[in-house]
N, C-alpha and C positions, 0 to 999 in steps of 0.2 A: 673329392667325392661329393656328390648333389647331399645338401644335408636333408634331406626327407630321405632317401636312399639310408643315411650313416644313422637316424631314426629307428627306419625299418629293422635295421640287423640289428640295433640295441633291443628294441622289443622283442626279435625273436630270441637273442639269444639268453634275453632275463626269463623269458619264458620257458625255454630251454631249462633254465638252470632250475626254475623252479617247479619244475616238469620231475628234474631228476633227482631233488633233494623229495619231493613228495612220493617219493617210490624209496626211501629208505625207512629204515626201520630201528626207530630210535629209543623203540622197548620203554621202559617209563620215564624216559626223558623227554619223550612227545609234547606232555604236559606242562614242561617247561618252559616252552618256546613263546617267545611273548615278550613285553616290559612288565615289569615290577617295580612297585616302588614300598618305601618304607612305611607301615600303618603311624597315626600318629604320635603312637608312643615313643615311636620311634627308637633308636640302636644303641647301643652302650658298649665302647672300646677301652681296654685300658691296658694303657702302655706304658715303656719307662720314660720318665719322665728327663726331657732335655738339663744342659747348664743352663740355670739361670731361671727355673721352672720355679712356680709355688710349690710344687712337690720334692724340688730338688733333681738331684741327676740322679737317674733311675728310680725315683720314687715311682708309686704307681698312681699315674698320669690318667684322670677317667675321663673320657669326653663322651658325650652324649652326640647321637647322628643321626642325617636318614641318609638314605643312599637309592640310587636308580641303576638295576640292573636287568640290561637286553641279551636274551638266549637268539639265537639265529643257528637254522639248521647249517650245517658246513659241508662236507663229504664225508666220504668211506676210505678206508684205506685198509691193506693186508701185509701183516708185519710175519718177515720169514717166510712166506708160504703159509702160515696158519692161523693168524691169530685174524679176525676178522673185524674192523670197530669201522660204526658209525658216529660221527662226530657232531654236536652242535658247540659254536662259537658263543661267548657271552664276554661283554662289557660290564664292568661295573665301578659305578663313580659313587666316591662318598663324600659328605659333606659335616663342616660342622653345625650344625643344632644355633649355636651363640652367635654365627656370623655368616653364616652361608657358605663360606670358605672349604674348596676341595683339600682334601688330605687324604686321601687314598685312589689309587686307578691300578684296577685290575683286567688282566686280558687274560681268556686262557679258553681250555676246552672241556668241557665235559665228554666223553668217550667209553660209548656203552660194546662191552664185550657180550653178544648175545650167551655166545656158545659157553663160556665158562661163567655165566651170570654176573659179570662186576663189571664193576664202572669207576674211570679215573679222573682225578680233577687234576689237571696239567695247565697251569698258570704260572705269567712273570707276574711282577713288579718294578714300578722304575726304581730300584733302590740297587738292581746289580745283584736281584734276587727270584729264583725260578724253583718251584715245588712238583713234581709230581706224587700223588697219594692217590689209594685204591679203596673201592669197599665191596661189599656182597649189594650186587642190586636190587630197586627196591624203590617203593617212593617213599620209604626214609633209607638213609645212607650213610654210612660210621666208615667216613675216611681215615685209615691212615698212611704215614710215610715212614719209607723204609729211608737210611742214611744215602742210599744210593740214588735216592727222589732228590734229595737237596743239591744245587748248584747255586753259589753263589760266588762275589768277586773276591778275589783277595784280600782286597779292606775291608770286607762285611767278616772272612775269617777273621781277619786278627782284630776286631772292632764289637762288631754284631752277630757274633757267629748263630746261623739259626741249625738246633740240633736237632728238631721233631716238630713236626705239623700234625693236627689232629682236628677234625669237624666233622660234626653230626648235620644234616642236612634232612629236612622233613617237610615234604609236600604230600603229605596222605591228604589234609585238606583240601577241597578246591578252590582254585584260585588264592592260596594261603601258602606261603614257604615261611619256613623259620629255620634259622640255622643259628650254630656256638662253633664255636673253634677257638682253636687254640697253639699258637704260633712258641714252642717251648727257644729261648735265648739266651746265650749267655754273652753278655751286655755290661760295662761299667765294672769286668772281673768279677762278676756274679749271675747266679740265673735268674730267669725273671720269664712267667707265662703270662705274654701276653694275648692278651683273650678279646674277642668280638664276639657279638649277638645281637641279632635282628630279627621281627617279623617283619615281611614284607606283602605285599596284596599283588596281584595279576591287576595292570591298567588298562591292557592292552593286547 
């Protein structure tokens, strides 16, 4: 195929696409679509802490961060015949603060239910660990997860087992997100909340 021809149909079909994502209705997730990145105060994580850690093993491990996360509108879909969601996709990569070094990557989707007002945050992790959690929508949002949201692998059960996920998410400001969460685990044959928190800025 003439490559000016294999051109043509890529613009029209990006255009296309962005044709048909600009005709849904992402209720107050609109304002999230964009990059963000972390103000320079930047994030604070704390987790348990590895063998061999200054903390010990499951000590509570603090690391300081910024992180850069991309929302992208995605599509719509209808679950059963009734349930109606439009979806945007978001990337988000974290880094540490001391060395630039990623330790965290997250993929998921944010998914606004017009009709019954909520909205879900449906994300993995590379760890062989996958959350779904719901809240009342809003441009602040109090995610929780029900036991039936958690999948994880076998060895994260009998290892790292995650028992409850829990985040507040607050863009009333503009151009301003900040969110807390709180990832509940029982880890090293004890529990242990480990917790993240960040403001972020709209860059883009």
């Amino acid at each position: 195929m003439n490559n000016k021809i294999k051109v043509f149909i890529f613009c029209i079909s990006t255009v296309a696409s962005s044709a048909a994502s600009a005709s849904l209705d992402f209720g107050p997730l609109e304002s999230l679509i964009g990059t963000w990145k972390t103000v320079d105060s930047g994030g604070v994580d704390v987790a348990p802490g590895q063998n061999g850690s200054k903390v010990g093993r499951g000590g509570p491990a603090v690391e300081p961060f910024y992180e850069v996360i991309t929302f992208k509108p995605a599509a719509d879909a209808t679950n059963a015949s009734e349930q109606y969601l439009t979806a945007i996709y978001y990337e988000q990569e974290v880094f540490r603060k001391r060395d630039d070094g990623k330790f965290h990557d997250q993929r998921g989707y944010l998914l606004y239910d017009k009709k019954n007002q909520l909205v879900y945050n449906s994300y993995c992790v590379p760890r062989g660990v996958c959350i779904v959690s719901e809240g009342k929508s809003g441009s602040k949002i109090d995610f929780n997860t029900s036991k039936e949201g958690i999948a994880q692998s076998k060895f994260m059960v009998n290892n790292a087992l995650t028992t409850g996920f829990t985040m507040s998410m607050d863009f009333t400001d503009e151009d301003i997100l900040r969110y807390a969460q709180i990832t509940s685990l029982n880890i090293y044959e004890k529990p242990f909340a480990h917790s993240d928190s960040s403001t972020l800025k709209k860059i883009k």
